[in-house]
N, C-alpha and C positions, 0 to 999 in steps of 0.2 A: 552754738549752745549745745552743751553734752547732755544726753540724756540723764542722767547723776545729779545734776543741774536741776532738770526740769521736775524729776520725781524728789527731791527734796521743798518743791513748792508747792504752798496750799492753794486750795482748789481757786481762792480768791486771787491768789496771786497768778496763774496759770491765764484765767479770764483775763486779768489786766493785762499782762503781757501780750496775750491771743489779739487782744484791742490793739495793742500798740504794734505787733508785726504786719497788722492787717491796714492798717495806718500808713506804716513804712512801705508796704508792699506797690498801696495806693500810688504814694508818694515817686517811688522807684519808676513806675508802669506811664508816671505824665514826663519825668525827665527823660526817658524812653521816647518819648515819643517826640518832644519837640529836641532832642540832640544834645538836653544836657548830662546824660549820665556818665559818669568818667569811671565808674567801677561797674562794671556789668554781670561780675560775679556775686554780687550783693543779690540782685533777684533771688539767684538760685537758693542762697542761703538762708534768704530769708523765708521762700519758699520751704525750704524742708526744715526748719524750727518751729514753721506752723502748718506741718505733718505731725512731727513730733508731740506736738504739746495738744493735736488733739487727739491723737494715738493715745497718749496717758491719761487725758479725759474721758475717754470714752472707756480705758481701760478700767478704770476708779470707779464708773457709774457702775460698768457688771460685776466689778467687786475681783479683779483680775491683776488690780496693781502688783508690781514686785517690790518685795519690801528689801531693803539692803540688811543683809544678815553677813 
């Protein structure tokens, strides 16, 4: 997910998303552990798209968002 991506999404939609990588991540960490994960670069990814999205969250709250100009 590109940043350009994330800051054209509303705050609602941001939370849902934050839900559903934190879901995915869940999901990733149990196939991890019992042998079934076949993409192991998915962690990482999914890891740093929920940096991302609360990096812009938190950047929105102090009022620090960049607005595309």
């Amino acid at each position: 997910m590109k940043p350009a991506e994330i800051r054209a999404m509303s705050d609602d939609q941001l939370k849902e998303k934050l839900l559903e990588l934190k879901k995915e991540q869940f999901n990733l960490r149990i196939q991890k552990a019992t042998g079934q994960l076949e993409n192991t670069a998915r962690i990482r990814q999914v890891r740093r798209d929920i940096a991302r999205i609360k990096t812009e969250m938190t950047a929105r709250r102090k009022g620090l968002a960049k607005t595309d100009a």
